[in-house]
C-alpha positions in Angstrom: 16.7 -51.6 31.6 14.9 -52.1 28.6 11.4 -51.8 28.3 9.0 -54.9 26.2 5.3 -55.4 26.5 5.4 -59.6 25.4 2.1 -59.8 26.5 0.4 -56.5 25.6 1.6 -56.6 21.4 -2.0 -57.1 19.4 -3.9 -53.8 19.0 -6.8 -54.0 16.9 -9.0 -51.6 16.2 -12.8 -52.1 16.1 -14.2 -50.3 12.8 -17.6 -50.2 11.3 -19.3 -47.8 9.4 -20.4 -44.2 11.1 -17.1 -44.3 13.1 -15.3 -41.2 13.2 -12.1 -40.3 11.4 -10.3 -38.2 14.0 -10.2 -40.9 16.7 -9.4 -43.4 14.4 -6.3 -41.7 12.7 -5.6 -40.8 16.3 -5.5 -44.4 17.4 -3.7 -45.4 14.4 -0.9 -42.9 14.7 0.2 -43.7 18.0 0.0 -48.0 18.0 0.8 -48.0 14.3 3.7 -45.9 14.6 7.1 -46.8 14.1 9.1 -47.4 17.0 12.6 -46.6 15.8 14.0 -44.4 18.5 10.9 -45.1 20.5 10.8 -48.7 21.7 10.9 -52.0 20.6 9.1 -54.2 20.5 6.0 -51.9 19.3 2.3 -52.7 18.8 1.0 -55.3 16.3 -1.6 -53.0 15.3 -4.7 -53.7 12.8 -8.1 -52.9 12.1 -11.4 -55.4 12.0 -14.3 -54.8 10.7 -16.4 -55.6 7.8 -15.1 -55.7 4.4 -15.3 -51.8 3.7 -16.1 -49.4 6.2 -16.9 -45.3 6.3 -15.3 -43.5 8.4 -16.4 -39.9 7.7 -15.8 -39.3 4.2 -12.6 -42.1 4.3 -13.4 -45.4 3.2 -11.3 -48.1 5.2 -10.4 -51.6 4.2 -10.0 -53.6 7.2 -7.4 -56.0 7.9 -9.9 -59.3 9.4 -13.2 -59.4 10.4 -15.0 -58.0 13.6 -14.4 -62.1 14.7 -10.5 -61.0 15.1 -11.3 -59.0 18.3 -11.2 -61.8 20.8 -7.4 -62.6 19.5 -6.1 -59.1 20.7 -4.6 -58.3 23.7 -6.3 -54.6 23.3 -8.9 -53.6 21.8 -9.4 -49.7 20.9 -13.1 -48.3 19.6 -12.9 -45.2 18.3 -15.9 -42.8 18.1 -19.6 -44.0 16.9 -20.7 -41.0 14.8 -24.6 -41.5 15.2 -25.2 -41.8 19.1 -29.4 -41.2 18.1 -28.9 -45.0 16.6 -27.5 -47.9 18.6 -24.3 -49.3 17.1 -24.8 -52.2 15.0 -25.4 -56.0 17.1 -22.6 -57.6 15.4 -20.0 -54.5 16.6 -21.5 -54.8 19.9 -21.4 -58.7 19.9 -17.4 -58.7 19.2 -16.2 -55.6 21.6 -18.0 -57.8 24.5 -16.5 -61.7 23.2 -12.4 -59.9 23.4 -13.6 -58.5 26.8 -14.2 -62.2 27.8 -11.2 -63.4 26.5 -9.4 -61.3 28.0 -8.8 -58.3 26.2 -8.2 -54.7 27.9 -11.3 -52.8 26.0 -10.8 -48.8 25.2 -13.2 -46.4 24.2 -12.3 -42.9 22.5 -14.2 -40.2 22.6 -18.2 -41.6 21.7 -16.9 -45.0 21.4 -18.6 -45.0 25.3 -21.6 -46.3 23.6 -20.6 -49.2 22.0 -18.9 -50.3 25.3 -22.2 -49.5 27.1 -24.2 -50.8 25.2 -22.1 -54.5 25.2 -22.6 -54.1 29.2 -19.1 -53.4 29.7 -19.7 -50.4 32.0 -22.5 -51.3 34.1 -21.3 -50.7 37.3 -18.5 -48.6 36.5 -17.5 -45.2 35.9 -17.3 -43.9 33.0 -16.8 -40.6 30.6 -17.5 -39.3 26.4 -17.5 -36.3 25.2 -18.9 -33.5 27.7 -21.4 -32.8 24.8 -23.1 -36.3 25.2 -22.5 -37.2 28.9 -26.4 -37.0 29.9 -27.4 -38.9 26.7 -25.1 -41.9 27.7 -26.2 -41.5 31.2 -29.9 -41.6 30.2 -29.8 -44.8 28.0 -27.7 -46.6 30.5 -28.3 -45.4 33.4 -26.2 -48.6 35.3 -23.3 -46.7 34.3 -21.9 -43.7 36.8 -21.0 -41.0 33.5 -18.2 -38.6 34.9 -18.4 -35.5 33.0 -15.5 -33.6 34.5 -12.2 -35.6 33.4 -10.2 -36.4 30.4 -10.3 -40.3 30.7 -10.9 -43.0 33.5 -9.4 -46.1 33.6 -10.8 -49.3 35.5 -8.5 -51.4 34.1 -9.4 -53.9 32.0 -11.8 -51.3 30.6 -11.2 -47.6 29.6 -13.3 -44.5 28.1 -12.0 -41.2 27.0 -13.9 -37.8 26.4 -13.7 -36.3 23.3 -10.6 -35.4 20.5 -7.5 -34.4 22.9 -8.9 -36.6 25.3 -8.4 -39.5 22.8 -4.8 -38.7 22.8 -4.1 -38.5 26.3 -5.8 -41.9 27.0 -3.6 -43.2 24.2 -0.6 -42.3 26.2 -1.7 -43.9 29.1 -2.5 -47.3 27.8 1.4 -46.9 26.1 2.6 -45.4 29.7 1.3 -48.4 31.3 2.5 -51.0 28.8 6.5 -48.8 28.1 6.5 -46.6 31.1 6.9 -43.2 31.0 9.8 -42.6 29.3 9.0 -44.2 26.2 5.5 -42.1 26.4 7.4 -39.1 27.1 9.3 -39.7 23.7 6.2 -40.7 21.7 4.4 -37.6 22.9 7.1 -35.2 21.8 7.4 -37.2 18.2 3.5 -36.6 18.4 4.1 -33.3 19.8 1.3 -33.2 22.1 1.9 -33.0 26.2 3.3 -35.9 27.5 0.7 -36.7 30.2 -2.7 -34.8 31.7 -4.0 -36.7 34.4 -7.8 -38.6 33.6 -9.1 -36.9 36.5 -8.5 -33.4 35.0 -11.6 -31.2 34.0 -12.4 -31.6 29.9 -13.4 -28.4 29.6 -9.5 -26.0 29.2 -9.4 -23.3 27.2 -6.7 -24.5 26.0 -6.6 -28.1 26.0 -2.8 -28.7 24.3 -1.1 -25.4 24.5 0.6 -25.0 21.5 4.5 -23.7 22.7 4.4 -19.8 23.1 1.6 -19.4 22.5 0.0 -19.7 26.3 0.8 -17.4 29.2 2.3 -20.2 31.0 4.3 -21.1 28.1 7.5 -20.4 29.7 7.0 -20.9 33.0 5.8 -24.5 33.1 9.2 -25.7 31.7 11.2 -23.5 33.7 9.4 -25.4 36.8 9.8 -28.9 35.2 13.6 -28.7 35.1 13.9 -27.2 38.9 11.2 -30.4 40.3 14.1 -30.5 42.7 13.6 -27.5 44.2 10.6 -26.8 46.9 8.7 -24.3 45.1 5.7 -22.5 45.8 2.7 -20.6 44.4 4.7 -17.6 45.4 7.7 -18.7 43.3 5.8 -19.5 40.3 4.0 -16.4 40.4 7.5 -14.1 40.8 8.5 -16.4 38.1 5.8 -15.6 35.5 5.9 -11.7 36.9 2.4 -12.1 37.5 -0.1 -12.4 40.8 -0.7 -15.8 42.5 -4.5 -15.1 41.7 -3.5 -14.4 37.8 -1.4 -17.3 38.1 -4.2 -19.4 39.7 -6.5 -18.3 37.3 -4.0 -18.8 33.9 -3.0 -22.1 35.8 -7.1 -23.3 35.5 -7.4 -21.9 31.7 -4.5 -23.9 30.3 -3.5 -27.3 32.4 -7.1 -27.2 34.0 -5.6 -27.6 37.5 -4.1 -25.4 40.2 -0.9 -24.2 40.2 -0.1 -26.6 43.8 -1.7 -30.0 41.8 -0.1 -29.6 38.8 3.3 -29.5 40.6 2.8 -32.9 42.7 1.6 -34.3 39.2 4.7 -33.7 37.6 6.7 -34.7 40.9 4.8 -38.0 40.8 5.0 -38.4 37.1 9.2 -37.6 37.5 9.2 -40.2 40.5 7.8 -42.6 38.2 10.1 -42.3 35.6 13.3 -43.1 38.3 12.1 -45.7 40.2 11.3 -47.3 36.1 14.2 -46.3 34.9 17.2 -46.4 37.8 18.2 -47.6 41.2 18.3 -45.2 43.1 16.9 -44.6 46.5 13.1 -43.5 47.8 15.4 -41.0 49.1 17.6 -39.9 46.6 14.2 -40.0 44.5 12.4 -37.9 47.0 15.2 -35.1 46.9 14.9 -35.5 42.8 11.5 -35.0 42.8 11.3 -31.9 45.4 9.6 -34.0 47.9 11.8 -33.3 50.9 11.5 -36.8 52.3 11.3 -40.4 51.8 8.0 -40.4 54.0 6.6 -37.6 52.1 7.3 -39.0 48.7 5.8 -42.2 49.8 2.6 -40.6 51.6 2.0 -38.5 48.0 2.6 -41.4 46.0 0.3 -44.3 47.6 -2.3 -41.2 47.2 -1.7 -40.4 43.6 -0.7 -43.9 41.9 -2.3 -46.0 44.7 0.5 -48.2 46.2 4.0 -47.4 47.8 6.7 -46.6 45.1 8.9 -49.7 46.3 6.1 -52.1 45.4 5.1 -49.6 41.9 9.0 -50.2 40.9 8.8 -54.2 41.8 5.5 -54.8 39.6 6.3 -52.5 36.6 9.8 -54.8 36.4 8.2 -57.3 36.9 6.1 -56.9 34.3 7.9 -55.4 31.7 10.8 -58.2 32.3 11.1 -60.2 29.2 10.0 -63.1 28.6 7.5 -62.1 31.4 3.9 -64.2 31.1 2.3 -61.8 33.7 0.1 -59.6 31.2 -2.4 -58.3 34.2 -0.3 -55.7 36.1 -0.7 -52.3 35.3 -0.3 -48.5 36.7 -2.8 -48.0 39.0 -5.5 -45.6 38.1 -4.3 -42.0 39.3 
């Protein structure tokens, strides 16, 4: 079936000067990008902000004016340079007016602060860069700062760490909107990892494991493509020709994770993709996915994506049907 996003199209990306370059080309590359062989309909992407803005040593020439926000169906703010200096009113003023029309607000990397700052975390959890965690914590202290994961997402509002981070909460506002085959395509056009859960710690030592050049390198694709097999830290282990407490500890250096979590993730993740993308069965799925059972898959799965996977496949159809008005589901948060 395929996939359309009729309500989620407008992307605009909030711009003023002191925003940095690397989120913003980040942001750009993967809503701006051309969806031949990756979906259509794509993004309506464009940036707002006053008539020239800095970002780094790149001067940008905005598409509309910070009064544009409220018309997009998501708004993206990539990071604020200058954290020491609150972002400028009129930035602050227009992230919070497309929150209250409706807009699904993002923040990348230091972009926390503008959405702090316009209120839109009070209440909520939260995460930036590791580096600047207690200094957002400090100034607004109504906001409960995570330091310890990639991105979290509380729906209708989003914040990322820093750099990779960006990227991987990129693919989850395009998982949610395409599902996760067509963010499984973008990522290997991007060729970046196709999904690392919000939840996981920021600080890898190798955040996006170049191919080859890891110690798991080989062995995390070997265990992708036998999902349907019940393996074990002993198998992985035997696998890699290495001890399960190397294994353990190679497992933490590169995904971030254990060896036993970062096997249900990609389980979950593959479930996902079926129930999106075919017919079949909890069963059959289950099986496909190494779960053993329809009650196990389904016990795993309300855990990890938060309902049962019958309901997931009924409101990601739902949603993605076209024509569809219903622009408010969305993945639940992991």
């Amino acid at each position: 079936m395929p996939h359309t996003i009729p309500d989620m199209t407008a992307v605009a990306l909030a711009v003023t000067d002191g925003m940095l370059h690397f989120e913003l080309a980040l942001a750009c590359e993967v809503f701006g990008a051309d969806p031949a062989g990756v979906a259509e309909p794509w993004y309506q992407l464009s940036v707002c902000g006053p008539e020239s803005a800095r970002a780094g040593r790149f001067r940008l020439e905005p598409d509309h004016g910070l009064d544009h926000l409220p018309m997009a169906d998501t708004v993206i703010v990539p990071g604020w340079a200058d954290i020491d200096q609150d972002p400028p009113a009129e930035l602050i003023d227009a992230v919070r007016a497309a929150h209250e029309a409706g807009a699904r607000v993002a923040s990348l990397c230091t972009g926390a602060f503008v959405l702090a700052a316009a209120g839109l975390l009070d209440g909520k959890r939260a995460t930036t860069h590791w580096a600047h965690t207690q200094e957002l914590a400090g100034r607004h202290p109504r906001v409960t700062v995570d330091p310890d994961v990639l991105y979290v997402d509380n729906g209708s509002v989003l914040t990322s760490a820093g750099k990779a981070a960006a990227m991987d909460l990129c693919l989850h506002l395009v998982r949610l909107d395409h599902g996760s085959s067509v963010a499984n395509t973008l990522a290997r056009r991007l060729v970046v990892p196709p999904h690392r859960d919000g939840g996981q710690a920021q600080f890898v030592t190798t955040p996006v494991p170049a191919p080859g050049n890891h110690p798991l390198a080989e062995l995390l694709p070997w265990a992708i493509q036998r999902l349907d097999h019940p393996l074990t830290v002993e198998d992985l282990a035997r696998q890699a020709r290495m001890s399960s407490r190397n294994l353990g500890r190679h497992f933490r250096s590169v995904t971030g994770t254990t060896p036993l979590q970062w096997l249900l993730t990609q389980r979950i993740r593959h479930a996902q993709e079926l129930l999106e993308t075919t017919d079949d069965t909890v069963d059959t799925i289950a099986a496909a996915t190494g779960m053993g059972t329809a009650t196990t898959l389904r016990r795993h799965f309300q855990r990890t994506v938060g309902v049962p996977p019958d309901t997931y496949r009924r409101t990601f159809r739902s949603r993605t049907r076209p024509g569809s008005n219903d622009g408010q589901h969305r993945e639940p948060e992991p």
